[in-house]
N, C-alpha and C positions, 0 to 999 in steps of 0.2 A: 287258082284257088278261089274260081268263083263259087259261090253257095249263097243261096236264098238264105236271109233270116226269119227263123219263125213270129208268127204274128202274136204270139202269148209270152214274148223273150223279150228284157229292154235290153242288152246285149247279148253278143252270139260270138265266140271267139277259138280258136283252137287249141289245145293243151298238148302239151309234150311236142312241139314241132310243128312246122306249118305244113301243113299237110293239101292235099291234089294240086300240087305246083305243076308248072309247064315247063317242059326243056330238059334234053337230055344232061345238059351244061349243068345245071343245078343237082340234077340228082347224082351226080358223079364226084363232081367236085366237092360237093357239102361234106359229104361221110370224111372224103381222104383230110379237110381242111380241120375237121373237128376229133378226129382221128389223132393226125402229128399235133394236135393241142395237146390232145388226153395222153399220150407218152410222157413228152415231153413235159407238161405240166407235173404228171406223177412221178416219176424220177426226181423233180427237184424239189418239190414236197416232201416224198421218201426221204430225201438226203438230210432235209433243214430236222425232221424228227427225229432222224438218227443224230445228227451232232450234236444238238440240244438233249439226247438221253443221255447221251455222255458225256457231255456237263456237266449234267447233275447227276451222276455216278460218279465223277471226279472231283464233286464238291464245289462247282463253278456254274451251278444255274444262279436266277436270280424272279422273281417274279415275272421281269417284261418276259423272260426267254419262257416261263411256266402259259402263259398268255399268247406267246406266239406258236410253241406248240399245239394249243387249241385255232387258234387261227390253221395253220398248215394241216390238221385235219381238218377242216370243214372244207378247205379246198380239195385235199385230198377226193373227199365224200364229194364232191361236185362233178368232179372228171371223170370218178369212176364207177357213179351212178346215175347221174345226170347226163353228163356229155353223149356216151352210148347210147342214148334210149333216142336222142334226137337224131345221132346218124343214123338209128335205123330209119327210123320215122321218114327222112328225108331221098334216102335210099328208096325207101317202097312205096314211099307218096300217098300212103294211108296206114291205117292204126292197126298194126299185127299183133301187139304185145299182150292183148287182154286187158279184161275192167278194172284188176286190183293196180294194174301198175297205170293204165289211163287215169283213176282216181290219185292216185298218189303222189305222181309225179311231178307236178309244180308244188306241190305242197311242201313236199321236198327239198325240190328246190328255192323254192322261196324262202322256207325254213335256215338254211344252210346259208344263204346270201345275206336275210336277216341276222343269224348270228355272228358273221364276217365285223358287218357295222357295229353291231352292238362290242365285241369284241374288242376291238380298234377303240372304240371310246373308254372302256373298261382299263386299257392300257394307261389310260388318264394318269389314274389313280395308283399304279404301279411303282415301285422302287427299281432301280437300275444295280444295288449293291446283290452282294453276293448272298444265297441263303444256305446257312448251314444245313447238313445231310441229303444224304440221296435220295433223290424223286421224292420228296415231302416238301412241298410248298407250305407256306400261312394259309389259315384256315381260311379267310376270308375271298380267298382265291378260289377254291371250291365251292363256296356260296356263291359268290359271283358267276360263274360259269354255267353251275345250275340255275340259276337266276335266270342266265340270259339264254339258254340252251331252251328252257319251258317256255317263256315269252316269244320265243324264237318261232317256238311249234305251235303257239297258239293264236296266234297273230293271222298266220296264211291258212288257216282253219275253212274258210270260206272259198278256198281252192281246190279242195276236198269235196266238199259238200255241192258242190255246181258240175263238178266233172262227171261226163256219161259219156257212151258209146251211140252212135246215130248211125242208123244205116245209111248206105248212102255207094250206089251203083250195086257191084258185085261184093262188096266189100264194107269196112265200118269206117268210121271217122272216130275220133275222140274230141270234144270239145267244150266249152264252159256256158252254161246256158242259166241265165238268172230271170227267173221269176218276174213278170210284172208287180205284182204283191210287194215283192221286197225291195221294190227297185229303190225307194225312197231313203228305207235304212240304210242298204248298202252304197247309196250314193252320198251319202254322210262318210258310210264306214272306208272308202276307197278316198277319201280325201285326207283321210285321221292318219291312214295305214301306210303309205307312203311318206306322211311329212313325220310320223314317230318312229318310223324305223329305219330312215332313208336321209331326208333332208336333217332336222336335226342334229343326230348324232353327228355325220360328217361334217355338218359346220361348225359344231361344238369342238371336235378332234383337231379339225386342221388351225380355230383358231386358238386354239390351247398350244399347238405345238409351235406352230408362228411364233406367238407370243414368249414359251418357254426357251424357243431357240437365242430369237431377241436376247432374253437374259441372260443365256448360258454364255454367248458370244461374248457381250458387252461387261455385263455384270459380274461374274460367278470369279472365285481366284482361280479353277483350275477346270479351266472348262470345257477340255479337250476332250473327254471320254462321255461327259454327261452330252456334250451337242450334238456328237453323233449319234447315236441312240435318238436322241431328238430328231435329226436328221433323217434316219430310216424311217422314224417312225412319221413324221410330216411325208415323206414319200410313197409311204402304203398306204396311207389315209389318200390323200391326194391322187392316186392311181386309181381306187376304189371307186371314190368320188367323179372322176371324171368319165370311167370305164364303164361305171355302172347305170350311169345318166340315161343313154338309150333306152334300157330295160324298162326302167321303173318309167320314163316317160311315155314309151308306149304302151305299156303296164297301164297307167293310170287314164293314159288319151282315150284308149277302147273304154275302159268300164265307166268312165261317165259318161258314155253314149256317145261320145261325137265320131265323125268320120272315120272310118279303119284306116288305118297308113297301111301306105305301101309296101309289098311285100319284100322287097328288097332292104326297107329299113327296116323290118322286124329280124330278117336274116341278120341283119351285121349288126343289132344291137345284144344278140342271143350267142355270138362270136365273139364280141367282145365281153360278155359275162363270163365264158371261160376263159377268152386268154386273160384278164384280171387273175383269174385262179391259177394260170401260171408265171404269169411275173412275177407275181409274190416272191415265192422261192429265189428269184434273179434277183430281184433286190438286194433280198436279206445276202444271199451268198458276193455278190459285188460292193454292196455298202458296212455290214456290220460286219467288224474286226472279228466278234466271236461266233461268227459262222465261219468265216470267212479261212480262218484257221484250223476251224475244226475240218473244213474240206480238204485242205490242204493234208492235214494230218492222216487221215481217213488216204488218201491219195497215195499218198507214201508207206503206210501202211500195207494198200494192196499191191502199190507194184514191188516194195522191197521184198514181200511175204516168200514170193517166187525165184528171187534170184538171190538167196542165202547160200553159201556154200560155204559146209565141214571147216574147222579151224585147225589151222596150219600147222604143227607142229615144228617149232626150232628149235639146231641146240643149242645152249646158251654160248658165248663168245669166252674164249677164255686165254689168258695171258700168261708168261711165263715159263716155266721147265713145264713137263710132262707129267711131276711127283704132283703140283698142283690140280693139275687134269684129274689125275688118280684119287686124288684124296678128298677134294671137293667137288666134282664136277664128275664123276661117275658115276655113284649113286643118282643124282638129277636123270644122267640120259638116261640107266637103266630103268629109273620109274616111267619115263615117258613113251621110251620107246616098247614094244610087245616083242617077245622072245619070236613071234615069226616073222616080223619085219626084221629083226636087230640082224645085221650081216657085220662079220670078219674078215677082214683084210688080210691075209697074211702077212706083208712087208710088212704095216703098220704091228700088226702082233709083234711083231720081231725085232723090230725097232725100240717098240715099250718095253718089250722082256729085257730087252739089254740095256736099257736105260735103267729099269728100277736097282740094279744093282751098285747103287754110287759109293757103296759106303767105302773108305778108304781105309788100308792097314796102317797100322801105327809103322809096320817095320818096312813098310814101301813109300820110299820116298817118292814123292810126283815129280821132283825137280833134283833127278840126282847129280847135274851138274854143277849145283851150287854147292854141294858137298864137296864135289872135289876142289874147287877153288878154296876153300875153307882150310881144308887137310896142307893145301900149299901154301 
């Protein structure tokens, strides 16, 4: 990834992937590594938005879950417009995709990463209890979201406006090239832009949830449902926080001029920015009881769906002479059973037929030998 810096640039960096790497090992390996991320991260993103819809279809959201579904799209929107663009990139070892997605795509990304943080801190201020009706949250939840959705995308503005296409052998490069002119603003504005949308927030979240848990444990009467929520939610902060360090550290180290890092650690902090976006989803589904369930549910749902089978028809169990058979318990089978299933027994006909006739003559004794002991 050697390349000359131009003499008119106070940095020079590459976008969307690092690109004219050496070795076959890398260009193989990267696409398949960042590849089973992007499944696997979107499957479990998919799953946590689906259980949370039907939640709150079923009358059982709450704001944090209104919150974490914005959270699990913007991951979504990471793996599967972000993640792809770098295994190509990495794949072909130069920039095939064209100038709108060269431009765009850390902006993008950044955008999406910025809203992750902001989000997570947002959950601050969240209620755990249940919100009545389906998919309508408190309004301040949708101010919120656009609040932090716009700042999101205005923030990495400046990764937009730097990004071009360079030629460069038989083929282009994509890369970020800033102005000597600017260099002074933006070396202000790369110190601001990192500690308000990065440091900050996550030290704000994790020491809120610290703190909150502390309470909930010690303090609260019943504090078994609020600390866990606590609990997820100190561990997605906390993952974020630690996962996302690399990024923004070399983020930051290039664009105030000093030395390029090594390309090796610009790879595995660019892998760990997505797998972050797929542990999320493992969290939520191993820690929080209302995901946790709803998978479950969701589970059994698709495999009993298939192995339903037709209800049995029986006939009912019945006691005593045959007259009762007849007179309660016939009507029942003939409604159940369909005149082309219903078969006749012959014995059994014959046996009824002669049974129904019980009634006794007055002038036919059943015991005429007690008559004659009488007469004697």
């Amino acid at each position: 990834m050697d390349i000359d810096r131009p003499a008119n640039v106070s940095f020079f960096d590459f976008v969307g992937g690092v690109q004219l790497l050496q070795g076959e090992d890398t260009r193989t390996a990267m696409p398949v590594i960042l590849i089973g991320i992007c499944v696997s991260g979107a499957v479990g993103n998919l799953l946590v938005l689906l259980i949370i819809i039907r939640d709150f279809k079923s009358g059982k959201g709450s704001e944090v879950k209104a919150l974490l579904a914005s959270l699990a799209s913007a991951d979504l929107a990471v793996l599967l417009l972000c993640a792809p663009v770098r295994a190509v990139t990495y794949y072909k070892q130069t920039w095939t995709l064209g100038g709108f997605v060269c431009s765009t795509t850390d902006w993008f990304q950044h955008s999406c990463v910025v809203a992750k943080t902001l989000i997570l801190a947002v959950t601050t201020r969240a209620k755990h209890t249940l919100v009545p009706g389906p998919l309508r949250g408190p309004t301040w939840i949708h101010g919120a979201l656009a609040f932090v959705w716009i700042v999101s995308m205005m923030f990495p503005i400046p990764q937009m406006l730097f990004a071009s296409l360079v030629p460069h052998g038989r083929g282009v490069i994509c890369v970020s090239e800033m102005p000597v002119c600017a260099s002074d603003f933006m070396s202000l504005f790369y110190k601001i832009y990192p500690t308000a949308t990065f440091v900050l927030p996550v030290t704000f979240t994790l020491a809120y949830y610290t703190k909150s848990l502390h309470a909930a444990v010690n303090h609260a009467p019943s504090p078994q449902h609020h600390s866990k929520v606590t609990l997820v939610l100190l561990c997605l902060s906390g993952a974020l926080g630690l996962m996302l360090l690399p990024e923004w550290g070399t983020f930051t180290w290039i664009r105030l001029g000093y030395d390029k890092p090594p390309a090796g650690l610009l790879i595995f902090a660019q892998v760990l920015l997505y797998a972050c976006s797929a542990l999320s989803p493992v969290i939520l589904m191993t820690m929080y009881d209302d995901v946790r369930q709803g998978l479950v549910s969701i589970w059994l749902a698709a495999t009993c769906r298939g192995s339903k089978r037709p209800p049995v028809i029986r006939c009912p169990k019945t006691e005593g002479n045959g007259a009762e058979v007849g007179a309660n318990g016939g009507g029942a089978v003939a409604n159940a059973l369909s005149p082309e299933k219903e078969k006749t027994f012959p014995d059994v006909e014959h046996f009824w037929t002669g049974r129904r006739n019980t009634h006794v003559e007055e002038e036919q004794d059943p015991v005429p030998w007690e008559r004659e002991e009488k007469m004697l």
